[in-house]
C-alpha positions in Angstrom: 159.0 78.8 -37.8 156.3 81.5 -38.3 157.7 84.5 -40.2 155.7 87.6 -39.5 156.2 89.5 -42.6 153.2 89.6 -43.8 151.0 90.6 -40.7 150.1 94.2 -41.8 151.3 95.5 -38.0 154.7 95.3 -39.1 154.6 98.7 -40.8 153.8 99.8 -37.7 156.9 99.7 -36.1 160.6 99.9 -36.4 163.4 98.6 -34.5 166.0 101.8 -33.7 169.9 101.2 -32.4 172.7 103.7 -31.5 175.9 102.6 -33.1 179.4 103.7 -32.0 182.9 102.2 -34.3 180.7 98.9 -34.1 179.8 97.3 -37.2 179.9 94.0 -36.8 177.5 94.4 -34.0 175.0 96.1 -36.4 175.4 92.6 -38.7 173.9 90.8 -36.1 171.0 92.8 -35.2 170.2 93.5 -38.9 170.6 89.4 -39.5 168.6 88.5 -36.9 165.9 91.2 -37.4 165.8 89.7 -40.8 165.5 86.8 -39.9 161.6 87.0 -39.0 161.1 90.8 -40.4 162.6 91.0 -44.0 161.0 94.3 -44.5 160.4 95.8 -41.0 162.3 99.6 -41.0 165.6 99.4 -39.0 167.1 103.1 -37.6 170.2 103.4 -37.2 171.9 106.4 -35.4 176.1 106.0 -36.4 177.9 108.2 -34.4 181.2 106.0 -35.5 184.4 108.6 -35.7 186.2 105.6 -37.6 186.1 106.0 -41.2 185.8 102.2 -41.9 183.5 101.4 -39.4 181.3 104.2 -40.9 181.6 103.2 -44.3 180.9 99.4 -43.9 177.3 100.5 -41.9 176.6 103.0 -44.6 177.4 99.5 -47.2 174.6 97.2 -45.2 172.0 100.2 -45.5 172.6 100.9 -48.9 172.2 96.5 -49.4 169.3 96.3 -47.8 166.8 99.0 -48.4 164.5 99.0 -45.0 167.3 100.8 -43.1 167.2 104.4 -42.4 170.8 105.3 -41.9 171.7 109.0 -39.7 175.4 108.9 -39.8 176.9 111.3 -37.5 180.3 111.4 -38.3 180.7 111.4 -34.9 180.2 110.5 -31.2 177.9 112.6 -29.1 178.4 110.6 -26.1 175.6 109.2 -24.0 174.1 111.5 -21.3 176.8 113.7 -21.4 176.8 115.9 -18.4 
C-alpha cells in the first residue's frame, strides 16, 4: 500500500474535526489518518464539557506532535439559532 508521506503536497493540507465528549471517535480518525499520513497536521476543535473526555484528547495531541489541539472547555453548539 502506497504511503503518501513523502509527496511534498502533504504540507499542504490538514485534516480539521469538531469534537464534542468523544474521544474514542478522535482515536479512530487520528489512526486512520496515520495510517497513510504520519505527519500530515490534524485540527482539532474540543468543545468536550467532560473533564475526562477533554483530558484524554489533550493526551493523543500531546503523543503525537502533528495535532493542533483548540480545547474549548466547552460546547458552542452547532448553528445555534
Amino acid at each position: 500500500m502506497k504511503r503518501w508521506s513523502d509527496d511534498p503536497w502533504v504540507d499542504k493540507f490538514c485534516v480539521l474535526t469538531v469534537n464534542y465528549n468523544t474521544p474514542d471517535l478522535v482515536q479512530n480518525l487520528v489512526h486512520s489518518v496515520r495510517e497513510f499520513w504520519p505527519t500530515l497536521k490534524i485540527v482539532i476543535v474540543d468543545g468536550s464539557d467532560d473533564a475526562e473526555a477533554a483530558a484524554e484528547v489533550a493526551r493523543m495531541a500531546d503523543a503525537d506532535g502533528h495535532i493542533e489541539l483548540h480545547a474549548l472547555g466547552y460546547n458552542i453548539n452547532h448553528a445555534p439559532g
